[in-house]
MIROKOL-125637 format. One record per residue (C-alpha): residue number from 0; residue in three letters; chain; x, y negated, z negated. Coordinates in steps of 0.1 Angstrom, whole numbers, plus 5000, padded with zeros to 4 digits. Example, Ala and Ser with C-alpha at 12.3 -4.5 7.8 and 13.67 -1.06 7.14 Angstrom:
BEGIN
+-----+--------+--------+------+------+------+
: num : residu : chaine :    x :    y :    z :
+-----+--------+--------+------+------+------+
:   0 :    ala :      A : 5123 : 5045 : 4922 :
:   1 :    ser :      A : 5137 : 5011 : 4929 :
+-----+--------+--------+------+------+------+
END
This chain:
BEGIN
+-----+--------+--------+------+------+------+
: num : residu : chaine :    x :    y :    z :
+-----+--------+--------+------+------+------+
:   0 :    unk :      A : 7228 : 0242 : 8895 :
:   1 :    unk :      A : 7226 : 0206 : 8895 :
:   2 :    unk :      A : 7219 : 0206 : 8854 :
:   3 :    unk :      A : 7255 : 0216 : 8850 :
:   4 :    unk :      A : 7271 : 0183 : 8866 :
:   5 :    unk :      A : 7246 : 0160 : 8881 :
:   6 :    unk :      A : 7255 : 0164 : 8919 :
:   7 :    unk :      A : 7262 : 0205 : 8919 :
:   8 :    unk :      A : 7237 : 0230 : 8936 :
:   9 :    unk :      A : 7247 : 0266 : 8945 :
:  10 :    unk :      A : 7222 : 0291 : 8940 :
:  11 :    unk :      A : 7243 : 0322 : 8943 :
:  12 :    unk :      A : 7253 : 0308 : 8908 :
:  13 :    unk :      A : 7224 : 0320 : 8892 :
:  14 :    unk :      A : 7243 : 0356 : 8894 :
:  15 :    unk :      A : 7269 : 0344 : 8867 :
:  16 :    unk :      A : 7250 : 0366 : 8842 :
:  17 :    unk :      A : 7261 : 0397 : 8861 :
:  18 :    unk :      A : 7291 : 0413 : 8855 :
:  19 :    unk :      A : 7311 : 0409 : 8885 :
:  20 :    unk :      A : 7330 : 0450 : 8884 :
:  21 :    unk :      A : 7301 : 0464 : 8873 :
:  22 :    unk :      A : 7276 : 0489 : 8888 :
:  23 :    unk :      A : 7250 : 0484 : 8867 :
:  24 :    unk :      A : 7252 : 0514 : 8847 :
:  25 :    unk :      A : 7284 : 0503 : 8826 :
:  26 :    unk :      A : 7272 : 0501 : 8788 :
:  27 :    unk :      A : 7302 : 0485 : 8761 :
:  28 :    unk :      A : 7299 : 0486 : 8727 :
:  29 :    unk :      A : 7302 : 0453 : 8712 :
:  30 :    unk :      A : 7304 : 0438 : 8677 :
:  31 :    unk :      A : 7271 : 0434 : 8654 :
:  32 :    unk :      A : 7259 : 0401 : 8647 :
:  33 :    unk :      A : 7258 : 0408 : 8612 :
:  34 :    unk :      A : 7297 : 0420 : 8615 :
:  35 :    unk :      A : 7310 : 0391 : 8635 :
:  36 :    unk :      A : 7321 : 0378 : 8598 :
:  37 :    unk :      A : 7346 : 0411 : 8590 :
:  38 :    unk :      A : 7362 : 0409 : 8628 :
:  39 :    unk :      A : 7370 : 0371 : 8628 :
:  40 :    unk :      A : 7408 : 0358 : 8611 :
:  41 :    unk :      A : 7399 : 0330 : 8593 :
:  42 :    unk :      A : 7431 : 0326 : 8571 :
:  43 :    unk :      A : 7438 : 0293 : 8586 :
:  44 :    unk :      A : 7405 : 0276 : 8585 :
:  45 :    unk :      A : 7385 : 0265 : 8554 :
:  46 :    unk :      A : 7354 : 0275 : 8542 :
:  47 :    unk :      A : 7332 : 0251 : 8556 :
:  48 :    unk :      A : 7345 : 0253 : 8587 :
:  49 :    unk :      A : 7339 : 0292 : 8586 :
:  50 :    unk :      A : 7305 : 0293 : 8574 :
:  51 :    unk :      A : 7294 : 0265 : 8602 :
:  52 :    unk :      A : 7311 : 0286 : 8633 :
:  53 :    unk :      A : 7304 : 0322 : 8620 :
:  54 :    unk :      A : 7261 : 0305 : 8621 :
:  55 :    unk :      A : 7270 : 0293 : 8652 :
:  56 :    unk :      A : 7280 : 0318 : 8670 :
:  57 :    unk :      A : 7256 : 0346 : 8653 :
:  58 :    unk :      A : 7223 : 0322 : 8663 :
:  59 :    unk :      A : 7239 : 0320 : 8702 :
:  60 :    unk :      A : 7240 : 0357 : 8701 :
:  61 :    unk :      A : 7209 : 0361 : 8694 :
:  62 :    unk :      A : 7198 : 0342 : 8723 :
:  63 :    unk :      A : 7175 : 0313 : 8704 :
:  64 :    unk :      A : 7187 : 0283 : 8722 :
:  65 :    unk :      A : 7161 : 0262 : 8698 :
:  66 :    unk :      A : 7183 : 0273 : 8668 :
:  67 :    unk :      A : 7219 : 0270 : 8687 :
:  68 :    unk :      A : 7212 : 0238 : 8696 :
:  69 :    unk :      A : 7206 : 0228 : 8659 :
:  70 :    unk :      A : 7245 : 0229 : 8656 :
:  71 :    unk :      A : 7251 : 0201 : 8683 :
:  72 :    unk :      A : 7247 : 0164 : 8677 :
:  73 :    unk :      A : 7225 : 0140 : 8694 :
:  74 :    unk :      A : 7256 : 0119 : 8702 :
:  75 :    unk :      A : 7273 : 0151 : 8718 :
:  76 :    unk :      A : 7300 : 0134 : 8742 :
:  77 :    unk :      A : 7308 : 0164 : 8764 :
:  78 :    unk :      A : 7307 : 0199 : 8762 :
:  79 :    unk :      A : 7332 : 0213 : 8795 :
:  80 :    unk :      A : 7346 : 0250 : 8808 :
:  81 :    unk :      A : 7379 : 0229 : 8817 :
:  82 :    unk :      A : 7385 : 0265 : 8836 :
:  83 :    unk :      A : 7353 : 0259 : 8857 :
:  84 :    unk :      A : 7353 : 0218 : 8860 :
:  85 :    unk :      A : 7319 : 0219 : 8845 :
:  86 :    unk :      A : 7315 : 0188 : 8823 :
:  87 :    unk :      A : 7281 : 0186 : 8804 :
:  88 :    unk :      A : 7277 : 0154 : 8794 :
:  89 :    unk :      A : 7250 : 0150 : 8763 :
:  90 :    unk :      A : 7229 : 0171 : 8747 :
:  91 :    unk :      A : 7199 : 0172 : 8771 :
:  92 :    unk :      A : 7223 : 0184 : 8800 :
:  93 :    unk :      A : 7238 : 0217 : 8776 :
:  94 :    unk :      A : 7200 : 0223 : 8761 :
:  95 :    unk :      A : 7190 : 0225 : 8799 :
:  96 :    unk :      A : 7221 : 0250 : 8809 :
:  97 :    unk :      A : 7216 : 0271 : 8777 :
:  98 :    unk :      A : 7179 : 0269 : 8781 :
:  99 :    unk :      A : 7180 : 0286 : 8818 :
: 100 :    unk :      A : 7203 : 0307 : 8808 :
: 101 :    unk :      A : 7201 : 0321 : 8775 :
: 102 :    unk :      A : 7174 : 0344 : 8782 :
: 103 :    unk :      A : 7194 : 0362 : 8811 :
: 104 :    unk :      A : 7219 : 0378 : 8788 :
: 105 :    unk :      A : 7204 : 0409 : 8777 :
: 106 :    unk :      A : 7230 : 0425 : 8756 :
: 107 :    unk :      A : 7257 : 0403 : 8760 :
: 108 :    unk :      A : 7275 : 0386 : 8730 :
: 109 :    unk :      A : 7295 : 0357 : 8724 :
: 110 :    unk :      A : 7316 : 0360 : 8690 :
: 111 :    unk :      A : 7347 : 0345 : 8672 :
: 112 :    unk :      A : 7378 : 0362 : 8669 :
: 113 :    unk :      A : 7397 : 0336 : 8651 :
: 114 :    unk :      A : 7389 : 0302 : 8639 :
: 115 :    unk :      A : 7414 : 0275 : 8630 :
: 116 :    unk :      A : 7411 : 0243 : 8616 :
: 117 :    unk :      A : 7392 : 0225 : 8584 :
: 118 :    unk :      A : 7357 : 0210 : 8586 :
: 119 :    unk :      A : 7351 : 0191 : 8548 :
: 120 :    unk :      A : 7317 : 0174 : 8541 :
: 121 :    unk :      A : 7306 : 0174 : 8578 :
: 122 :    unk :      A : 7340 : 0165 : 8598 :
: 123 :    unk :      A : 7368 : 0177 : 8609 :
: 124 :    unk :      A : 7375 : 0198 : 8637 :
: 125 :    unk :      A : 7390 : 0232 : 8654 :
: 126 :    unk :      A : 7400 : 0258 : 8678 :
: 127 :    unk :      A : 7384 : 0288 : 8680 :
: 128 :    unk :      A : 7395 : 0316 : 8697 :
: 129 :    unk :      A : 7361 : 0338 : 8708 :
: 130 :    unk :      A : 7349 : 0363 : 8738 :
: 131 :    unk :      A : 7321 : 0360 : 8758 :
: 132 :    unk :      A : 7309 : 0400 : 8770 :
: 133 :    unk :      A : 7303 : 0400 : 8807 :
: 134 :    unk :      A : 7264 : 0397 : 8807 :
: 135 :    unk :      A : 7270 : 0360 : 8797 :
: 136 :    unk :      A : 7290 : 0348 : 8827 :
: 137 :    unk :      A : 7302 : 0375 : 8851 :
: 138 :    unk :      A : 7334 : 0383 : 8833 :
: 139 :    unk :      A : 7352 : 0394 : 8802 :
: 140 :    unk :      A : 7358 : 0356 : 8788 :
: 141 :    unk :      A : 7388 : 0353 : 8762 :
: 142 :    unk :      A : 7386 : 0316 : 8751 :
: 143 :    unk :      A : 7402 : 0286 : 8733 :
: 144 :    unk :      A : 7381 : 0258 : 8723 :
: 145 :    unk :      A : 7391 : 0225 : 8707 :
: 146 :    unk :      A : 7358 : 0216 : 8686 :
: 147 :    unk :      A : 7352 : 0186 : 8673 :
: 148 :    unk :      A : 7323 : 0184 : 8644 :
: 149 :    unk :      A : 7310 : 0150 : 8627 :
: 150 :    unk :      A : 7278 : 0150 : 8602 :
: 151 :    unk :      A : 7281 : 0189 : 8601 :
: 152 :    unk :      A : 7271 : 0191 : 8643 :
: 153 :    unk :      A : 7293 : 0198 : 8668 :
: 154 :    unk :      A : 7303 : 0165 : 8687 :
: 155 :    unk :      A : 7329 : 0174 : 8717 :
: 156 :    unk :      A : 7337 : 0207 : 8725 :
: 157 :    unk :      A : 7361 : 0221 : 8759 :
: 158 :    unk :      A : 7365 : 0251 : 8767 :
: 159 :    unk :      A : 7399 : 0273 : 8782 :
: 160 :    unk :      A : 7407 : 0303 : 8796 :
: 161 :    unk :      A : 7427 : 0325 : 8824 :
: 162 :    unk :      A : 7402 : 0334 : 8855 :
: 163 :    unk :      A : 7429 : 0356 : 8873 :
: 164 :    unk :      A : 7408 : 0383 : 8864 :
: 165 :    unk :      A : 7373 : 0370 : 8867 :
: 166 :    unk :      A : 7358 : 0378 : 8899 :
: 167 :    unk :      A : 7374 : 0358 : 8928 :
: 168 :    unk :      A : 7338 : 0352 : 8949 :
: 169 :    unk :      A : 7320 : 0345 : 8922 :
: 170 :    unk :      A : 7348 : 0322 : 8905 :
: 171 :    unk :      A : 7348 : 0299 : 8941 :
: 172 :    unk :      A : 7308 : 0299 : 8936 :
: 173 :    unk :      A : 7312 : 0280 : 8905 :
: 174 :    unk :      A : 7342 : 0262 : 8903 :
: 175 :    unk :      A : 7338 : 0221 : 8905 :
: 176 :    unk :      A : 7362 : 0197 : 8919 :
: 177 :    unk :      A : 7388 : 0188 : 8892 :
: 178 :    unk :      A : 7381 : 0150 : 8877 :
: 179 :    unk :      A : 7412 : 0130 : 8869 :
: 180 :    unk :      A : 7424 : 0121 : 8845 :
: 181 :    unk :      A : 7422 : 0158 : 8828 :
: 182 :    unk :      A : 7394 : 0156 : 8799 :
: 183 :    unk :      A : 7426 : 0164 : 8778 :
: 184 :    unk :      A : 7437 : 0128 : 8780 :
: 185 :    unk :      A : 7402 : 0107 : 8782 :
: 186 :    unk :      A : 7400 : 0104 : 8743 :
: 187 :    unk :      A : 7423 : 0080 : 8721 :
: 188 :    unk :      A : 7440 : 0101 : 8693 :
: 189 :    unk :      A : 7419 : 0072 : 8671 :
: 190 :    unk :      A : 7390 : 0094 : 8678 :
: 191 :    unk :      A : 7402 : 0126 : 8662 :
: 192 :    unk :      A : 7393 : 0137 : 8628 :
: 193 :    unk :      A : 7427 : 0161 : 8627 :
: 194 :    unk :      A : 7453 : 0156 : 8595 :
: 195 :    unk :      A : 7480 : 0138 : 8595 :
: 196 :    unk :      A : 7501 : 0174 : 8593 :
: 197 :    unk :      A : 7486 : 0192 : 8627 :
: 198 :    unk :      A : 7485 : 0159 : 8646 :
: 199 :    unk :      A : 7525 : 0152 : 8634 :
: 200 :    unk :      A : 7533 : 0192 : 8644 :
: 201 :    unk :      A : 7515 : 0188 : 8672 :
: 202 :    unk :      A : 7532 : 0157 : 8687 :
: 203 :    unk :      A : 7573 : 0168 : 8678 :
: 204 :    unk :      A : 7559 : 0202 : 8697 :
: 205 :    unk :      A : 7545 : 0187 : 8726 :
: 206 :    unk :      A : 7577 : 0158 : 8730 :
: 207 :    unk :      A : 7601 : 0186 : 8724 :
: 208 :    unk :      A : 7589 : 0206 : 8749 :
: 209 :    unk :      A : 7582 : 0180 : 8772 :
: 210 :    unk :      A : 7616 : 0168 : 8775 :
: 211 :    unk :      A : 7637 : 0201 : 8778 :
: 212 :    unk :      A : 7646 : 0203 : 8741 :
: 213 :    unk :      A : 7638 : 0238 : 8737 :
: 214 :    unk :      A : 7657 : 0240 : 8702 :
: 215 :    unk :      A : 7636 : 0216 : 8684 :
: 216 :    unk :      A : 7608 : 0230 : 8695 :
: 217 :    unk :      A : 7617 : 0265 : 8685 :
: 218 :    unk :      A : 7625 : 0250 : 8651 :
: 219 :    unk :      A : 7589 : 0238 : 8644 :
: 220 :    unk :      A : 7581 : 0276 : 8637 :
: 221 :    unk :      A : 7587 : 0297 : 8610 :
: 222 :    unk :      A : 7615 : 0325 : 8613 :
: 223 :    unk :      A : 7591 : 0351 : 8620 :
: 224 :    unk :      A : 7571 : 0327 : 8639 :
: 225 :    unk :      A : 7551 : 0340 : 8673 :
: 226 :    unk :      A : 7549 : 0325 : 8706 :
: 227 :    unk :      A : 7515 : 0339 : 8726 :
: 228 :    unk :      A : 7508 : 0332 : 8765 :
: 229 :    unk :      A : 7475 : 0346 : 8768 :
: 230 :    unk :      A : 7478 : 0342 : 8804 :
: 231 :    unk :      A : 7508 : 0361 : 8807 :
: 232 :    unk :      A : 7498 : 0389 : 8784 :
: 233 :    unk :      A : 7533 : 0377 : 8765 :
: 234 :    unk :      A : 7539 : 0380 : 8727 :
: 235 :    unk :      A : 7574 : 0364 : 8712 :
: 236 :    unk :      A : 7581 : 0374 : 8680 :
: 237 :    unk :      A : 7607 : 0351 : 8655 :
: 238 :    unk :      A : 7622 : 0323 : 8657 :
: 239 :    unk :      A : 7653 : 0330 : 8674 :
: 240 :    unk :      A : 7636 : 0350 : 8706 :
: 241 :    unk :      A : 7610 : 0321 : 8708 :
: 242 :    unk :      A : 7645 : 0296 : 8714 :
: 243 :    unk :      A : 7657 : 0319 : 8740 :
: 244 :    unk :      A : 7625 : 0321 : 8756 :
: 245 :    unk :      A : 7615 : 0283 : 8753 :
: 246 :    unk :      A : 7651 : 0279 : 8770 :
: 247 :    unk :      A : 7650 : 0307 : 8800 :
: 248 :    unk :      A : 7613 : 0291 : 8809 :
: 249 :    unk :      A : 7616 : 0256 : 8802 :
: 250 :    unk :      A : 7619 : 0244 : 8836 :
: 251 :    unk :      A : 7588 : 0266 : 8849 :
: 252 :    unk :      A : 7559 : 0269 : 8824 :
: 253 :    unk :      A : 7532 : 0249 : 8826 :
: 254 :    unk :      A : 7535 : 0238 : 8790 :
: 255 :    unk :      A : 7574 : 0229 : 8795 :
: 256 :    unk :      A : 7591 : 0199 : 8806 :
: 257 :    unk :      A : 7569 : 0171 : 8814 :
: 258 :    unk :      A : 7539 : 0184 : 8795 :
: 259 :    unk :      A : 7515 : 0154 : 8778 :
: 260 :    unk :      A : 7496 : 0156 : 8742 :
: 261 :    unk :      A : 7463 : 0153 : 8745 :
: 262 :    unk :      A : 7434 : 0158 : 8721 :
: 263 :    unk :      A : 7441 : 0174 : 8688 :
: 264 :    unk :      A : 7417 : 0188 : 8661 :
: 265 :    unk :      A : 7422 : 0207 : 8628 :
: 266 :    unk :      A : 7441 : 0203 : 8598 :
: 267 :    unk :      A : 7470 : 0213 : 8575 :
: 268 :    unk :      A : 7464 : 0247 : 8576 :
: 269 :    unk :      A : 7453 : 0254 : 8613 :
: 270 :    unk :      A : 7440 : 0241 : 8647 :
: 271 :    unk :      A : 7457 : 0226 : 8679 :
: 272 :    unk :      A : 7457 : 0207 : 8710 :
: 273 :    unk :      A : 7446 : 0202 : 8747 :
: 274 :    unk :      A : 7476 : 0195 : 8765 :
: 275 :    unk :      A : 7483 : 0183 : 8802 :
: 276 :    unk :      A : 7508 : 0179 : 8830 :
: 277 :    unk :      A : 7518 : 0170 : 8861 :
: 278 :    unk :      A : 7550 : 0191 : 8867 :
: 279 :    unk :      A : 7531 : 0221 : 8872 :
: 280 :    unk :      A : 7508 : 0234 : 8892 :
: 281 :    unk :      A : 7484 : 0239 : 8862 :
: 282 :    unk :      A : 7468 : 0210 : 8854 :
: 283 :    unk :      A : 7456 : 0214 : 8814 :
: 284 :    unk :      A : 7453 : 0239 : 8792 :
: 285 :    unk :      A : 7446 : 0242 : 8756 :
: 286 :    unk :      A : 7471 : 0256 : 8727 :
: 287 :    unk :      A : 7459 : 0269 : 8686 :
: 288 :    unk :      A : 7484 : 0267 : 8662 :
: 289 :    unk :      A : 7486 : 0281 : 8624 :
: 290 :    unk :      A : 7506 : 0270 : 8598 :
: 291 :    unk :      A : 7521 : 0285 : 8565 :
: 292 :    unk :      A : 7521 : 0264 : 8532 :
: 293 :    unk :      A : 7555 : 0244 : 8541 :
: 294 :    unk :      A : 7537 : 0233 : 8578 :
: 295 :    unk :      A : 7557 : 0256 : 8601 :
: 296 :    unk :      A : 7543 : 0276 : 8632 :
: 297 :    unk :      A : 7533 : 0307 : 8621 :
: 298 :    unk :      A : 7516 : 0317 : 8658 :
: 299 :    unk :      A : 7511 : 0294 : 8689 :
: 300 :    unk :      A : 7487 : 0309 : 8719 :
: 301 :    unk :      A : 7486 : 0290 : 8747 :
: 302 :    unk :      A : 7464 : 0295 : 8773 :
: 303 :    unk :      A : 7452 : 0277 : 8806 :
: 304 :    unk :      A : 7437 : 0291 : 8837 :
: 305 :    unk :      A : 7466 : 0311 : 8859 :
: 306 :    unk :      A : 7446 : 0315 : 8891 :
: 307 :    unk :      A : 7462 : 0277 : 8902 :
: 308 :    unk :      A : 7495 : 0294 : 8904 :
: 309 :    unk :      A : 7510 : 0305 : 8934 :
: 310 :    unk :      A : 7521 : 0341 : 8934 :
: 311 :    unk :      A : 7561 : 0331 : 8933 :
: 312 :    unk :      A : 7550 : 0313 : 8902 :
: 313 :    unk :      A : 7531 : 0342 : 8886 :
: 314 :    unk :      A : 7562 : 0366 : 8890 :
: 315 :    unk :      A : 7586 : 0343 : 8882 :
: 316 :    unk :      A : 7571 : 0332 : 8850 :
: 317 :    unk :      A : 7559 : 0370 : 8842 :
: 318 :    unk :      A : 7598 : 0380 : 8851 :
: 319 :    unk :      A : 7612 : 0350 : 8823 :
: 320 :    unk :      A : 7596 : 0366 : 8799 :
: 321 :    unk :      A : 7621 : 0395 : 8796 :
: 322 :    unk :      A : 7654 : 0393 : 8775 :
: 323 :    unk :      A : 7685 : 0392 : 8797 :
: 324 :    unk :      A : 7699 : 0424 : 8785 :
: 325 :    unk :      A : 7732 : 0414 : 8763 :
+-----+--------+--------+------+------+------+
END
């Protein structure tokens, strides 16, 4: 598979395609391509930014790699599964990959479940929360994306999300060595399009959490504000819980003390950030975040890829997320 990297070549990856639990005979039902419009939440994103993703994703599903590659730039700078390692770099290299592939998905779907963030004549950016079935790449995919779009085609795009449950063999098959620094902090914040108002949230978030000051980060959301760790299947609901939690798991989560700002897209209404660290042993992940009119945290998912903690990790991270009973 050298297209996807330069130096990589594994030919059991060609099996990616196939779902990894199933015998063949497993048949899902899946959104329409005409309905991916009425399933996606696109109350913190503008129009433009809508219209744009919602072609995007319809033309991938339909497997036309000509016409999917119409929504990426010439000048694309890198399009990565931070998950994977895999870091396409220019447009040639993902035509290639989507070109060999494409045709091998039968069925399968890739479609948007939420999209956040404001694109306005051309630029702008988001994060788009989307699946990918299991005929695409071997697994049930649940993904965050910070997108990056300039001239009205996609410019930068990285991909995030939790392999504990993608197949284990098939996950060591493609994985690529990390490179350092993470992709989430080798871009200047010059280089964003994002607001002044997600970049600002984003920031106070990030240094709030980073150095252990759980309150002021709980205060950036709005009272019935929610918390979401995709990885740990966890859902904090208002303001006060969020505080307790941010302050039971402060010293363990990967997106706690010590964590770094990376890249940030969207606008006043939507979007989010790719974030790093090194006081975990999760490297980077990605996080969306939605505002209401007076720029408060309406609901912050976070995800990153859980398979790089240890199992002591895992349990005691899963355990912090239950109230102490009072």
């Amino acid at each position: 598979m050298e297209s996807l990297t330069g130096n990589y070549t594994r030919e059991d990856a060609v099996s990616m395609n196939k779902p990894a639990d199933s015998d063949g005979q497993k048949h899902y039902s899946y959104p329409a391509i005409d309905q991916f419009h009425a399933i996606v939440d696109t109350r913190h994103a503008n129009r433009e930014a809508v219209e744009l993703f919602n072609g995007f994703f319809a033309t991938k599903s339909r497997l036309d790699c000509d016409a999917t590659m119409e929504f990426i730039s010439r000048d694309l700078s890198v399009y990565v599964d931070v998950t994977l390692g895999w870091e396409l770099n220019g447009y040639d290299a993902l035509k290639a990959v989507w070109a060999k592939y494409m045709p091998t998905w039968g069925e399968g779907k890739s479609y948007p479940t939420r999209i956040l963030g404001e694109v306005t004549n051309g630029t702008g950016g988001v994060v788009l929360e989307f699946t990918d079935t299991p005929e695409l790449f071997g697994g049930d995919l649940r993904v965050l994306a910070a997108v990056e779009v300039v001239d009205g085609k996609i410019t930068r795009w990285a991909d995030c999300w939790d392999s504990a449950r993608y197949d284990g063999k098939l996950y060591k098959t493609l994985k690529v060595p990390a490179i350092e620094p993470p992709l989430a902090l080798r871009i200047k914040p010059a280089a964003s399009h994002a607001t002044a108002r997600i970049c600002d949230v984003s920031s106070r978030l990030v240094e709030t959490l980073s150095r252990g000051d759980t309150e002021g980060a709980a205060a950036l959301f709005s009272y019935d504000g929610v918390l979401e760790d995709l990885c740990l299947n966890m859902k904090i609901v208002g303001l006060p819980a969020i505080a307790r939690y941010l302050a039971r798991a402060s010293h363990k989560s990967p997106y706690g003390r010590g964590v770094q700002l990376g890249h940030v897209v969207g606008g006043d209404i939507g979007g989010g950030f790719e974030w790093a660290t090194t006081s975990s042993e999760i490297r980077t992940g990605v996080a969306s975040l939605a505002f209401n009119a007076e720029g408060k945290i309406t609901r912050a998912n976070m995800v990153y890829d859980s398979r790089d903690l240890s199992a002591a990790s895992r349990n005691e991270l899963a355990a912090l997320t239950l109230e102490p009973v009072q």
